[in-house]
Backbone as CSV, one residue per row, in Angstrom:
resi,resn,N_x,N_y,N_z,CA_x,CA_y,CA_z,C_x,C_y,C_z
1,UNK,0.851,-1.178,0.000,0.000,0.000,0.000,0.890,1.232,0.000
2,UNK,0.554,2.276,-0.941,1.050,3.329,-0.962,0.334,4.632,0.064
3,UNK,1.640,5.470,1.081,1.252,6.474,1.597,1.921,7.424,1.381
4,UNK,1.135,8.171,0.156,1.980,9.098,-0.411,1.463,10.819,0.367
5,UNK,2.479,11.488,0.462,2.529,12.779,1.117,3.175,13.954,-0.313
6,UNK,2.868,14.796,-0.808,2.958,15.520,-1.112,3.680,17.046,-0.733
7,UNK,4.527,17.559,-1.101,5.043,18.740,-0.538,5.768,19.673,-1.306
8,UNK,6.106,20.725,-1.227,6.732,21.759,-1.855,8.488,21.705,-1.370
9,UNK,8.544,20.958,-0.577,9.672,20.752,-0.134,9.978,19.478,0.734
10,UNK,11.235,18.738,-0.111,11.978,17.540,1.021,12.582,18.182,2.356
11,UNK,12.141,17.225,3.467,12.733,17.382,4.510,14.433,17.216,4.915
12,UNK,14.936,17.834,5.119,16.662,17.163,5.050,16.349,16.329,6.788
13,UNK,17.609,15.544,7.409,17.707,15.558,8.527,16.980,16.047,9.518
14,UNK,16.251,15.631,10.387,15.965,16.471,11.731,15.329,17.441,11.253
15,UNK,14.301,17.798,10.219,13.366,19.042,9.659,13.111,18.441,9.830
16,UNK,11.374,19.069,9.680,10.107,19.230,9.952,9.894,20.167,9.143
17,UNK,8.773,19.619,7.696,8.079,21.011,7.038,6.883,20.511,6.909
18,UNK,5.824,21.563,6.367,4.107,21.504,6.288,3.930,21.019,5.192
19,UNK,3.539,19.265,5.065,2.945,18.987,3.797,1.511,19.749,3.146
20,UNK,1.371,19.559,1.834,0.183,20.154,1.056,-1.158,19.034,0.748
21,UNK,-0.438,17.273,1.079,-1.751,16.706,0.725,-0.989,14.942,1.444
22,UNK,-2.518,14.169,1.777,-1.712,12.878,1.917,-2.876,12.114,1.243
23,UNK,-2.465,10.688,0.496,-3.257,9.831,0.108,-2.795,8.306,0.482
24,UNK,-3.363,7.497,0.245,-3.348,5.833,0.566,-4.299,5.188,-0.640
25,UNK,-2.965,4.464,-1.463,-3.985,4.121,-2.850,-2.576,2.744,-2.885
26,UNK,-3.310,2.010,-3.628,-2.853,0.241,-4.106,-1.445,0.765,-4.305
27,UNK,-0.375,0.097,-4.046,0.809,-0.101,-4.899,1.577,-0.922,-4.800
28,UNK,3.457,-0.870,-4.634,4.209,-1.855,-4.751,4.089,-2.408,-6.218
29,UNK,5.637,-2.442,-6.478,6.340,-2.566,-7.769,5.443,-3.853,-8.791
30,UNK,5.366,-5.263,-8.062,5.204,-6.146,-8.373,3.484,-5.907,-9.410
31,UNK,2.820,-5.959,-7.783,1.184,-4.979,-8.264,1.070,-4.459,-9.458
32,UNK,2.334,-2.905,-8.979,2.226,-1.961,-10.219,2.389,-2.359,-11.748
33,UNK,3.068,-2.905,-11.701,3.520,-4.254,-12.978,2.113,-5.003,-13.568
34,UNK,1.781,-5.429,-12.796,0.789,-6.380,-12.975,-0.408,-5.916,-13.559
35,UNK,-0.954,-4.993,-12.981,-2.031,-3.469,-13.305,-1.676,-2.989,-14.575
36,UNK,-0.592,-2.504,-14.706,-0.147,-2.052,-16.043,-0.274,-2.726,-17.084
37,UNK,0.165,-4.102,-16.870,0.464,-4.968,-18.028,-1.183,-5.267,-18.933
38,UNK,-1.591,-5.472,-17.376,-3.591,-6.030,-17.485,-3.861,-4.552,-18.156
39,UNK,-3.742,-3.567,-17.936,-4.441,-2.475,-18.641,-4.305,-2.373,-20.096
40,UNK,-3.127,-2.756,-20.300,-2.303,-2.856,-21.741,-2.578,-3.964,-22.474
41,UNK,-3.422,-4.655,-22.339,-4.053,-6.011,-22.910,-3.768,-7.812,-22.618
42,UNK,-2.631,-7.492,-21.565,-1.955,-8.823,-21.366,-3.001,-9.696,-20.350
43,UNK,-2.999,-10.967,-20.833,-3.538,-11.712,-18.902,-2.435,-12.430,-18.494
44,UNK,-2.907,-11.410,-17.265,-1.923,-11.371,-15.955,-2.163,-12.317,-14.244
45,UNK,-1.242,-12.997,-14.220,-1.087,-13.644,-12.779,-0.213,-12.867,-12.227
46,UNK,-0.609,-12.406,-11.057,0.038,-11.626,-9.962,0.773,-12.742,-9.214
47,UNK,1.877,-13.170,-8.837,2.252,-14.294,-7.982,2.838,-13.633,-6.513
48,UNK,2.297,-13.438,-5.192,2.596,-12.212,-4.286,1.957,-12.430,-2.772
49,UNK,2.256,-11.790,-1.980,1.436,-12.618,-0.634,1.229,-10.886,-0.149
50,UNK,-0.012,-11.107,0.815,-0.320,-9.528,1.458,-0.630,-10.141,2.995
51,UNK,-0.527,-8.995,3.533,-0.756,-9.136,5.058,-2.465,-9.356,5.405
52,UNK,-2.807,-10.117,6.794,-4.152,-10.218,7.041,-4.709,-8.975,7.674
53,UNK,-4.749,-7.419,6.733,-5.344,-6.655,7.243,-5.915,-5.700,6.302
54,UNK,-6.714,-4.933,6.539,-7.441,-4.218,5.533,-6.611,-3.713,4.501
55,UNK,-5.416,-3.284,4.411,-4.477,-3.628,3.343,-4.389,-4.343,2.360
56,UNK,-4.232,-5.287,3.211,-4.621,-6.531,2.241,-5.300,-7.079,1.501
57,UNK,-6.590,-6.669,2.083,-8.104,-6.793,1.249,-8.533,-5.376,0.307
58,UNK,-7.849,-4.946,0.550,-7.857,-3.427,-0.550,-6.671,-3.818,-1.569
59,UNK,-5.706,-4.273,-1.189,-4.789,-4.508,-2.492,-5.200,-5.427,-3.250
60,UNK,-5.785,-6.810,-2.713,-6.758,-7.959,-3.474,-7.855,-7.330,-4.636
61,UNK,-8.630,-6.240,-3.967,-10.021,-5.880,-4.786,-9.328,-5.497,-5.303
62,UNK,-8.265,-4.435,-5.724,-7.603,-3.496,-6.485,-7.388,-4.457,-8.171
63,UNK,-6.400,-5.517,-7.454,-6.215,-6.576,-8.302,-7.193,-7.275,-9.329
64,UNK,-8.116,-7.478,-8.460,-9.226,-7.923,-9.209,-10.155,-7.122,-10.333
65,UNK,-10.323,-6.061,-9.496,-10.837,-4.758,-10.606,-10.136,-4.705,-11.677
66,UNK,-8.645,-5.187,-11.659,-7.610,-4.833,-12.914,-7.538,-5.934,-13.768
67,UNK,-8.372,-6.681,-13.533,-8.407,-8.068,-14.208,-7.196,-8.648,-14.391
68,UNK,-6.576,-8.756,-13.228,-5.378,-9.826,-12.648,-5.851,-11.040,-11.800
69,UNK,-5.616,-11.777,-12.292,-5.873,-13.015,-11.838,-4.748,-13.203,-10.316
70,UNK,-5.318,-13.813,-9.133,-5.128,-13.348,-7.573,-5.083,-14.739,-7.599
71,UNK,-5.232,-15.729,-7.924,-4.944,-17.549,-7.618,-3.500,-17.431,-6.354
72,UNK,-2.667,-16.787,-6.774,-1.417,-16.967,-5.890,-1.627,-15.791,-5.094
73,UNK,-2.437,-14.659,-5.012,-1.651,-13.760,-3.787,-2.411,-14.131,-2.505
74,UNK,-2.125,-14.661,-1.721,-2.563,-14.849,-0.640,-2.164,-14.445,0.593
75,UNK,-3.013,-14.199,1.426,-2.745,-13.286,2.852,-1.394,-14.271,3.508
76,UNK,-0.898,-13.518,4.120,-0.013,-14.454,5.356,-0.524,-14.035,6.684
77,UNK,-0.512,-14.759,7.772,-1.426,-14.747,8.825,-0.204,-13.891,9.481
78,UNK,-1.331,-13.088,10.563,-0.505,-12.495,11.842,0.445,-11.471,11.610
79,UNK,0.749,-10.503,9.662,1.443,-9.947,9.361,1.257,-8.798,8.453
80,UNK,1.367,-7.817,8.408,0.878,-6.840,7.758,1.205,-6.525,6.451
81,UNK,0.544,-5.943,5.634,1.346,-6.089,3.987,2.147,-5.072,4.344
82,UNK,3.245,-5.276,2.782,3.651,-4.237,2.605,3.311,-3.078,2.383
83,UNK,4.390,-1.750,2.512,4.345,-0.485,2.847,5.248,0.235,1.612
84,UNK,4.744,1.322,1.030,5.683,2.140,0.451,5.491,3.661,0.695
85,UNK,6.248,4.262,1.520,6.112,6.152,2.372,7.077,6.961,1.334
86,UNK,5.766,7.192,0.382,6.689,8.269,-0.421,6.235,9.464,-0.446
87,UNK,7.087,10.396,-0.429,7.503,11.740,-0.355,7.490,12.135,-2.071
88,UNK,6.363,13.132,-2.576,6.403,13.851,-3.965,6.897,14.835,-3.414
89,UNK,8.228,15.796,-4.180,8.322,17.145,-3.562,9.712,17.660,-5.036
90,UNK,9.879,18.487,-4.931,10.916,19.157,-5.847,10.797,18.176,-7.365
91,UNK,9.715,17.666,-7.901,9.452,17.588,-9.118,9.840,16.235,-9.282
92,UNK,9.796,15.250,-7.968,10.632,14.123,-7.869,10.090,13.458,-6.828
93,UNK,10.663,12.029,-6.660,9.893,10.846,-5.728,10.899,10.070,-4.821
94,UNK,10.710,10.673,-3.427,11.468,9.638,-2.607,11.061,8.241,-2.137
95,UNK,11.393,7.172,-1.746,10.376,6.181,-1.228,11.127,5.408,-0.540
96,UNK,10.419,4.902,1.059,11.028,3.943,1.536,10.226,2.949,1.575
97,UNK,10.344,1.571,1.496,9.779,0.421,1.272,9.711,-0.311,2.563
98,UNK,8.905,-0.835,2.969,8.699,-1.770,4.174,8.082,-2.982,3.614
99,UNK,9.083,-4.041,3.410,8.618,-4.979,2.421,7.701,-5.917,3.283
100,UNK,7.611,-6.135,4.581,6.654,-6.894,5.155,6.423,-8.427,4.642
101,UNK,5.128,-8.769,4.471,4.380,-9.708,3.841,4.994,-10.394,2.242
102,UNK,5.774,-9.579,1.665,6.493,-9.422,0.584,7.821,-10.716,0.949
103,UNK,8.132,-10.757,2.415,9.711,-11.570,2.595,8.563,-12.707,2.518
104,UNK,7.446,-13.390,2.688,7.060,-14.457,2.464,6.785,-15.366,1.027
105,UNK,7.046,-14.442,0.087,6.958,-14.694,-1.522,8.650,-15.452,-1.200
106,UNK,8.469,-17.027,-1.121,9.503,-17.873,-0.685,9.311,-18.572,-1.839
107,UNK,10.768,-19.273,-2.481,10.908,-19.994,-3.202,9.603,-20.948,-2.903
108,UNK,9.114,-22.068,-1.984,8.465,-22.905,-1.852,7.022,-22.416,-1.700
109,UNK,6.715,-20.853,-1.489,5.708,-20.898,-2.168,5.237,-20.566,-3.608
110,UNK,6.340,-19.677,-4.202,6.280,-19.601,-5.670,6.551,-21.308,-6.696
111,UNK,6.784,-22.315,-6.098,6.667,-23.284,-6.050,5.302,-24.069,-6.338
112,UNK,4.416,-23.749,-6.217,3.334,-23.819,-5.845,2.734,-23.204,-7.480
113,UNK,3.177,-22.080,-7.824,2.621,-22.160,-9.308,3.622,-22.105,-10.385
114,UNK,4.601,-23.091,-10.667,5.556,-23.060,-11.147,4.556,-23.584,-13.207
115,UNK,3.452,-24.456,-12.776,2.632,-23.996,-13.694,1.859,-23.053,-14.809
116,UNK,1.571,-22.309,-13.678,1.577,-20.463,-14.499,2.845,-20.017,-15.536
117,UNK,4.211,-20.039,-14.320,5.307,-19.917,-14.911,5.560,-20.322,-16.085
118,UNK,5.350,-21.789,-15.926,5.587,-22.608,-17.249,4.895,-22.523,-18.422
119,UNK,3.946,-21.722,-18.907,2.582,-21.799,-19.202,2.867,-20.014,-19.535
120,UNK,3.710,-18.849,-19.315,3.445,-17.382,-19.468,4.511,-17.795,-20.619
121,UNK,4.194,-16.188,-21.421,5.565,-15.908,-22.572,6.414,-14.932,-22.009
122,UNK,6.005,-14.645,-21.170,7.091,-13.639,-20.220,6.808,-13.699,-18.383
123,UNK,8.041,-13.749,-17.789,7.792,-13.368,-16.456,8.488,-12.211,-15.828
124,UNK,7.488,-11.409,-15.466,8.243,-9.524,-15.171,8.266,-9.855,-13.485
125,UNK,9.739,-9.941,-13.327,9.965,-9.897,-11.744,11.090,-8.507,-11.392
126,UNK,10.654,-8.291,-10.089,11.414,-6.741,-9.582,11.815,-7.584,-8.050
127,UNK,12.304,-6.657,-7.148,13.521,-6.698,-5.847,12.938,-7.110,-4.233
128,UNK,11.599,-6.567,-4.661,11.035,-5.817,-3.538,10.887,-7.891,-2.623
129,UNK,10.641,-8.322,-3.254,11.124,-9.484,-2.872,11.935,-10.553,-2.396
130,UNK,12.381,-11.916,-1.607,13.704,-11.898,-0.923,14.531,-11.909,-2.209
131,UNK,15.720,-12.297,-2.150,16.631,-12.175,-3.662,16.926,-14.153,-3.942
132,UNK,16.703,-14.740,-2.602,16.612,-16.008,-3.148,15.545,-16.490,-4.030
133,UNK,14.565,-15.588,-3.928,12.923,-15.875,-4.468,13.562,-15.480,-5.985
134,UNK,14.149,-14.266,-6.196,14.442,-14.114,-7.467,15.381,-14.938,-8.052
135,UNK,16.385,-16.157,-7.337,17.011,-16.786,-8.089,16.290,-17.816,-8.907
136,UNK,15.164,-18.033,-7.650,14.852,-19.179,-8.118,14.022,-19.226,-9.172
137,UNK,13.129,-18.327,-9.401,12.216,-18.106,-10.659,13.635,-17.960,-11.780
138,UNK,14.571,-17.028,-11.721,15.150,-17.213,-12.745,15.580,-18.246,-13.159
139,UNK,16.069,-19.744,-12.543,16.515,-20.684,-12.935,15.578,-21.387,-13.497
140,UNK,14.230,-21.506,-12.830,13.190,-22.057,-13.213,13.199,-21.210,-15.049
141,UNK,12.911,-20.070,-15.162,12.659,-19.721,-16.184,13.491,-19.883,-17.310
142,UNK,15.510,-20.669,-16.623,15.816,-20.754,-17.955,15.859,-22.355,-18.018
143,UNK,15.350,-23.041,-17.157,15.052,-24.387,-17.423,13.837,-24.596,-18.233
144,UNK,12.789,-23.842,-17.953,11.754,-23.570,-19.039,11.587,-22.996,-20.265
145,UNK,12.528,-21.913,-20.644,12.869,-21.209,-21.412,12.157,-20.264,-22.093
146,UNK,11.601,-19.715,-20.771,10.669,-18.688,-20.497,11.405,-17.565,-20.575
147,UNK,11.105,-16.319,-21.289,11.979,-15.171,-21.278,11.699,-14.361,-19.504
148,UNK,12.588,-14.011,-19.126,12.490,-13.648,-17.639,13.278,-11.940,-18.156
149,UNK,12.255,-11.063,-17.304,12.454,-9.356,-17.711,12.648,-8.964,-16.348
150,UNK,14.138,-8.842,-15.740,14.465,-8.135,-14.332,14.390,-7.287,-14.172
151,UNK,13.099,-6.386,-13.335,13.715,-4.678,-13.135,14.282,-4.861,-12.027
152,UNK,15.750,-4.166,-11.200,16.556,-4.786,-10.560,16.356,-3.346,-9.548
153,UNK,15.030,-3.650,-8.923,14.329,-2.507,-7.734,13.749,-3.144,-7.330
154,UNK,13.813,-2.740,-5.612,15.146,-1.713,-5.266,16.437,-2.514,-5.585
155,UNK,17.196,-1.477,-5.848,19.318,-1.837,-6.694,19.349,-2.862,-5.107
156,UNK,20.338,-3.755,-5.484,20.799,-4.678,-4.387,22.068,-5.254,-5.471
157,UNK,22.902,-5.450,-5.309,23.860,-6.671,-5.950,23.332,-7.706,-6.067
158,UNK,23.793,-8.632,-7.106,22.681,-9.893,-7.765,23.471,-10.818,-7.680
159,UNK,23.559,-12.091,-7.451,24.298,-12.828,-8.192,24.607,-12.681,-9.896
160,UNK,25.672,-12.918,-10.299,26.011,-12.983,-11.794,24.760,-14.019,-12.570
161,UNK,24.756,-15.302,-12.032,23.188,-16.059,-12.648,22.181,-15.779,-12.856
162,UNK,21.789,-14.847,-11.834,20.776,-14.235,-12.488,20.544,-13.507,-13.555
163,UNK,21.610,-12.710,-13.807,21.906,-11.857,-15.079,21.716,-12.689,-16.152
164,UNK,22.807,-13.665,-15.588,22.623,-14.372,-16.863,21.383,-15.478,-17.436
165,UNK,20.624,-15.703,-16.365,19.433,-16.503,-16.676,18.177,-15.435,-17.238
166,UNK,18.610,-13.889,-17.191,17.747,-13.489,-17.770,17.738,-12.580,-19.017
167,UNK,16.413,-12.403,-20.052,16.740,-11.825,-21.394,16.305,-10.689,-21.272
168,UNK,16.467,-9.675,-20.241,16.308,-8.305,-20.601,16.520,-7.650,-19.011
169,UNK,17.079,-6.995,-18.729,17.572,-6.207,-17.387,17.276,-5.247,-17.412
170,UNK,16.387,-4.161,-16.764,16.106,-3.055,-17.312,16.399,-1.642,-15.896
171,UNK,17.548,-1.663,-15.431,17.722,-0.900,-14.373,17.821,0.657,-15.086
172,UNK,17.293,1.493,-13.870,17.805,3.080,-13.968,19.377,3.768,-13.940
173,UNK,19.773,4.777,-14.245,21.462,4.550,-13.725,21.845,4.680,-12.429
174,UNK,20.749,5.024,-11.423,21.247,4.779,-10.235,21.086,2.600,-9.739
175,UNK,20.555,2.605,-10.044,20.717,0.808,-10.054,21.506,0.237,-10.849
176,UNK,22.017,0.486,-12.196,23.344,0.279,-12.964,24.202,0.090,-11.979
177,UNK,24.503,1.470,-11.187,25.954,1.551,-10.804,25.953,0.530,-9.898
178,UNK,24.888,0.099,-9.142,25.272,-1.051,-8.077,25.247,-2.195,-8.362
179,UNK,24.652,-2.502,-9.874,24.422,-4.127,-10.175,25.996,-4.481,-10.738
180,UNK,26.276,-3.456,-10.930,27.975,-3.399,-11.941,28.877,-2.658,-11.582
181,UNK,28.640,-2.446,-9.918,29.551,-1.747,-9.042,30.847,-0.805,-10.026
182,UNK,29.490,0.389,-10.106,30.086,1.668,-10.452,30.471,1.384,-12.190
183,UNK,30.973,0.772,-13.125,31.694,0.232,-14.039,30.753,1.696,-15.104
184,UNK,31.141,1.979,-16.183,30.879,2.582,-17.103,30.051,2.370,-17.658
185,UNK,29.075,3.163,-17.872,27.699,2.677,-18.605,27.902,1.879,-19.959
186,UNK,28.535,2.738,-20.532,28.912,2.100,-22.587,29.797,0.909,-22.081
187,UNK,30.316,0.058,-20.788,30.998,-0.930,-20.877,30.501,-1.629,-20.063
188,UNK,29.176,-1.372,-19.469,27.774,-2.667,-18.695,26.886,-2.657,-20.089
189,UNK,26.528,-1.589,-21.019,26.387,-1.992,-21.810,26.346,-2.888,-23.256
190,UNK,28.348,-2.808,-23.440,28.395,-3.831,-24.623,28.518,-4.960,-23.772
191,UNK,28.684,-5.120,-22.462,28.798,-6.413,-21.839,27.589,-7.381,-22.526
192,UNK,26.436,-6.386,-22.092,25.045,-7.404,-22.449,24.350,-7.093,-23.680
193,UNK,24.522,-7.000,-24.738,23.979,-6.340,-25.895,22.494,-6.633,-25.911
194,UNK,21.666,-5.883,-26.585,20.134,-6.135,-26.428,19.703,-6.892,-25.291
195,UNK,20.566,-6.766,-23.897,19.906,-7.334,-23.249,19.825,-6.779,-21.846
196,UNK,20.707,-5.386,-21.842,20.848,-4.240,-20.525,20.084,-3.126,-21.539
197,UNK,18.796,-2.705,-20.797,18.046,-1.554,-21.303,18.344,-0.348,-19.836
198,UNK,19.078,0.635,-19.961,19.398,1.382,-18.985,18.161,2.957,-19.128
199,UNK,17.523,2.961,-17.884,16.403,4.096,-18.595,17.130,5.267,-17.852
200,UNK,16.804,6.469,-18.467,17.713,7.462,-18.127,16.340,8.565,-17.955
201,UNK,15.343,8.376,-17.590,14.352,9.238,-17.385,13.905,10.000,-18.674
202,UNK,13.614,11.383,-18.092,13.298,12.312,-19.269,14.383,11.940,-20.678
203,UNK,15.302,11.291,-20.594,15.782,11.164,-21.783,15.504,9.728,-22.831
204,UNK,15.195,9.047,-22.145,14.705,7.635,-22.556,15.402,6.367,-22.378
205,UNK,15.940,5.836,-22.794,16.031,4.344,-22.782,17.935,4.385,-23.826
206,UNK,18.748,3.688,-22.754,19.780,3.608,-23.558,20.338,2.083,-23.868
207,UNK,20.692,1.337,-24.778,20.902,-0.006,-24.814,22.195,-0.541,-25.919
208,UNK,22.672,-1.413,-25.801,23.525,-1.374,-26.914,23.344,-2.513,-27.992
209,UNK,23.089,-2.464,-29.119,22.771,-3.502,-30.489,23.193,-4.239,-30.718
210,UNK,24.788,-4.309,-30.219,25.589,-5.152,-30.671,26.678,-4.828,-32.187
211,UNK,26.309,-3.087,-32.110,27.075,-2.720,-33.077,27.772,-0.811,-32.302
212,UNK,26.269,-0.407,-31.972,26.712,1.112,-31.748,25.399,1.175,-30.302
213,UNK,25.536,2.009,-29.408,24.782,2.588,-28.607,23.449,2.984,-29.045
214,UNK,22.136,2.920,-28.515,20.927,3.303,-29.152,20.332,3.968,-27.877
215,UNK,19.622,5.398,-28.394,18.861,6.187,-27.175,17.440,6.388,-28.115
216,UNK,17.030,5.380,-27.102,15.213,5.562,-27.538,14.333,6.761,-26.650
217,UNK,14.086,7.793,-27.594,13.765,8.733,-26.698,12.257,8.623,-26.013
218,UNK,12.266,9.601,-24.924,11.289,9.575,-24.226,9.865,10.330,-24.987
219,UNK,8.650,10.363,-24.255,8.117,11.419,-25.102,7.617,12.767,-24.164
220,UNK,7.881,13.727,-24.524,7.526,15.266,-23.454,6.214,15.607,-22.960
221,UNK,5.967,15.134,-21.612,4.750,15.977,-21.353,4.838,16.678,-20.251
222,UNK,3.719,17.353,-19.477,3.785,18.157,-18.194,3.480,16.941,-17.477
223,UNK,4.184,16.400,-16.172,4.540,15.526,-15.588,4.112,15.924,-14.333
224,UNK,2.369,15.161,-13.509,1.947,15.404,-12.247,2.744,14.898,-11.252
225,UNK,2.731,13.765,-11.330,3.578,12.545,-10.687,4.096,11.401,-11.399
226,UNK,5.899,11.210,-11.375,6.225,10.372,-11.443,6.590,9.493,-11.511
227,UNK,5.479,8.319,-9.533,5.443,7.504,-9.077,5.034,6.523,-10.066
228,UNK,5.393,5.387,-10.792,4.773,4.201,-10.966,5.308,4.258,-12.657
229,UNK,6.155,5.348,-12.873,6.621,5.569,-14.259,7.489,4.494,-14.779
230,UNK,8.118,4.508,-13.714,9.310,2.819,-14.188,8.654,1.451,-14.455
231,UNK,7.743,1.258,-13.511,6.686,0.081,-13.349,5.671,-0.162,-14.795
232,UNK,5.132,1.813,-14.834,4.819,1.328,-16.348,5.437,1.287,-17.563
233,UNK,6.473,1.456,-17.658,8.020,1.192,-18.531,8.468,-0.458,-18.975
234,UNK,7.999,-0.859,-17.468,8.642,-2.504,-17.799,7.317,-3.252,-17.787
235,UNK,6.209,-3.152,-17.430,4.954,-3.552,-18.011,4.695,-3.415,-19.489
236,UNK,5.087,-2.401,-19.897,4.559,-1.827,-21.141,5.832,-2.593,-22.161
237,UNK,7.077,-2.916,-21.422,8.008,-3.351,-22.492,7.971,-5.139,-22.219
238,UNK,7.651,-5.490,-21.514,7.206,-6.798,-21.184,5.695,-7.336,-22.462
239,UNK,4.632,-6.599,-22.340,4.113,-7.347,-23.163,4.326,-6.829,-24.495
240,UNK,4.392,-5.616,-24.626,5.302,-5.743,-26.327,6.346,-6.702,-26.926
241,UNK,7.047,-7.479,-25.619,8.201,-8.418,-26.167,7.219,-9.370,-26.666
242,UNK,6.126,-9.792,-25.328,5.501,-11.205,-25.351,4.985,-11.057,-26.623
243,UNK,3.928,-9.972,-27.167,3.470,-10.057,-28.471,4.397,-10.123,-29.432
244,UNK,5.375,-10.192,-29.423,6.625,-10.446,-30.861,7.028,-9.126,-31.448
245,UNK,6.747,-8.100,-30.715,7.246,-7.122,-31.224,8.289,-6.656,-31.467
246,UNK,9.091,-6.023,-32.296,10.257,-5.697,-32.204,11.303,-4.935,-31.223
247,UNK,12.345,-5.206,-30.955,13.046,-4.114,-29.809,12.550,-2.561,-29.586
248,UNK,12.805,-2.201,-31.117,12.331,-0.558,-30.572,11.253,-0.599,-31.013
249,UNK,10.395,-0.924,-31.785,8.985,-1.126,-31.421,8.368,-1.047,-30.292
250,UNK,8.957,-2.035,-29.443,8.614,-2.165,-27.913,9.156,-1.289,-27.107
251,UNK,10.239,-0.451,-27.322,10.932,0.369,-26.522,9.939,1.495,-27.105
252,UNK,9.731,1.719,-27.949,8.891,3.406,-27.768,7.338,2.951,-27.104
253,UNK,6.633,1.475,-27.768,5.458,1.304,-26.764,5.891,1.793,-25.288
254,UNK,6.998,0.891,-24.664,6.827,1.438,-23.215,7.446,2.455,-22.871
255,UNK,7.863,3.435,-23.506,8.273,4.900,-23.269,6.802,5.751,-23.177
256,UNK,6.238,5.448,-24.361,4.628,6.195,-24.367,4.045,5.918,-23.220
257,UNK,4.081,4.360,-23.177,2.833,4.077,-21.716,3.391,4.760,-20.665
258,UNK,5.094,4.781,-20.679,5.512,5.592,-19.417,5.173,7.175,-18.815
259,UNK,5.502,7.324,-20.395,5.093,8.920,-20.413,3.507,9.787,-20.062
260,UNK,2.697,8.865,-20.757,1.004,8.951,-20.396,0.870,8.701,-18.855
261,UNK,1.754,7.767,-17.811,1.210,7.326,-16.611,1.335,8.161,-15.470
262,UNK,2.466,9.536,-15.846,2.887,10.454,-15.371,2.455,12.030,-14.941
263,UNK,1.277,11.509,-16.271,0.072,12.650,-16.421,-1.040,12.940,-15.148
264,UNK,-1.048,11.826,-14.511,-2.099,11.870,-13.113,-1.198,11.063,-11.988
265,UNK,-2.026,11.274,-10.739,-1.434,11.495,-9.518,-1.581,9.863,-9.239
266,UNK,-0.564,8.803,-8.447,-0.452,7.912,-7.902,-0.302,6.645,-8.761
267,UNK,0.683,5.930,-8.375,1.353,4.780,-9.001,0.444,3.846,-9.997
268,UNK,-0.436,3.750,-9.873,-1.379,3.272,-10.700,-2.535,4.228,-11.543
269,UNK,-2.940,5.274,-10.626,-3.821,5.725,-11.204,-3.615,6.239,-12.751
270,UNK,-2.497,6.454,-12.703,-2.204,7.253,-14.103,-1.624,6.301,-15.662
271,UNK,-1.984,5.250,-15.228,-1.378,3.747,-16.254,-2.256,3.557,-16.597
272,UNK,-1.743,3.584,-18.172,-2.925,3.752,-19.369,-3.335,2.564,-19.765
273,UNK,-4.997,2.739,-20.599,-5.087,1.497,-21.045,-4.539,1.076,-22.386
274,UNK,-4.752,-0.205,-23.212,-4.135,0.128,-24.187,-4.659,0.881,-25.452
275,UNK,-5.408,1.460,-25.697,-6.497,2.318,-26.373,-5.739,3.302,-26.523
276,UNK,-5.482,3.938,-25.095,-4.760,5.576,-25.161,-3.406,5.683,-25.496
277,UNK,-2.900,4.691,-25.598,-1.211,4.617,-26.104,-1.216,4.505,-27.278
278,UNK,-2.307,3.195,-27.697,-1.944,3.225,-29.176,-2.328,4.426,-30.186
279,UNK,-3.199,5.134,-29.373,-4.161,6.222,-30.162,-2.782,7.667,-30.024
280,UNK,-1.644,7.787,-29.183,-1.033,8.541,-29.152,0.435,8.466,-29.747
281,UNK,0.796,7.200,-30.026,1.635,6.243,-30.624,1.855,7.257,-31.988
């Protein structure tokens, strides 16, 4: 669940300033993903656990309204869902994560629908989860040979297997520098050719071909909030892969969806369906 606060100004240290607004609306990366993708035409299994409290049952309906299929998210007893306390202020998004209910998404229960897995053309996994949970879907996925799409949030160091069990990595450059401890962008890039998409915000999407550097640009709008912009970035480039679309084909689809989701206030609210992308496309 998102508790977002609004302000004209970040607090440094030991301040105290007067926010302008507070809200509590669905979120978390995984969710946000999931919502997006379902809006954009894909069917979607959420695979995810929430706490036994009204949280929980508000992030469920949320799900359901989005026509995500909920078979796997199930409450964990005695524990509260996760938390994300973000701060909008200076044209930008702070956030701290309280992953909660989230450390129970355990290998042995993602176990449990290794079916689904086997059975998707893509699986979009992010951080917010333990990092053994993420090995293990990745191995699973290259024993299946399921394309697996890492957004590598929140940044943590990875094992190298994972990288390599998966076909598309899509970190910001502040998560670059930690998955590839600090190393040069143009040389984490030819490392993985078409397969490190580095997003650089307002500027777009940088990746390398396997011949020369490519910057897929962003597209310009007046920007309310934007919370849930990355989420709809790798939703939006996730099922453009699954449909067979081409690289930058798919890289400007999910630049647009990114760019449209930015237009209204809160991590989901502003993730388009697929109607309004293609109609702006």
């Amino acid at each position: 669940m998102d508790f977002i606060v609004t302000s004209s100004k970040r607090p440094g240290a030991g301040e105290t300033v007067l926010g302008e607004s507070f809200k509590t609306l669905p979120g978390g990366k995984g969710a946000n993903q999931a919502v997006a993708a379902a809006r954009l035409g894909a069917e979607v299994t959420m695979i995810g656990r929430v706490g036994d409290d009204v949280f929980g049952e508000e992030i469920l309906k949320n799900l359901n309204l989005n026509n995500v299929n909920t078979d796997y998210v199930e409450p964990v007893t005695h524990m509260e869902s996760g938390t994300a306390h973000i701060i909008l202020a200076e044209n930008d998004n702070s956030i701290i994560v309280v992953k909660a209910a989230n450390d129970e998404v355990t290998p042995a229960y993602i176990e449990r629908a290794l079916d689904v897995i086997k059975g998707s053309d893509m699986v979009l996994i992010q951080q917010e989860i333990p990092e053994e949970s993420v090995a293990y879907v990745s191995n699973k996925c290259a024993e299946y040979g399921i394309p697996l799409l890492l957004n590598p949030a929140p940044a943590r160091k990875i094992d190298n297997q994972i990288i390599e069990n998966s076909a598309y990595i899509t970190p910001n450059e502040h998560e670059a520098a930690i998955l590839f401890d600090g190393a040069e962008v143009s040389a984490s890039l030819r490392k993985y050719p078409n397969k490190l998409f580095i997003t650089e915000g307002s500027n777009g999407v940088r990746y390398f071909d396997g011949e020369k550097e490519v910057v897929v640009p962003t597209y310009k709008v007046e920007a309310l909030d934007t919370t849930g912009a990355g989420d709809t970035f790798n939703a939006a480039f996730a099922v453009a892969l699954a449909e067979g679309k081409l690289l930058q084909e798919s890289l400007r689809f999910a630049n647009r969806a990114a760019s449209l989701s930015v237009m209204k206030f809160g991590a989901q609210g502003g993730m388009p369906m697929r109607m309004e992308v293609k109609a702006t496309l």
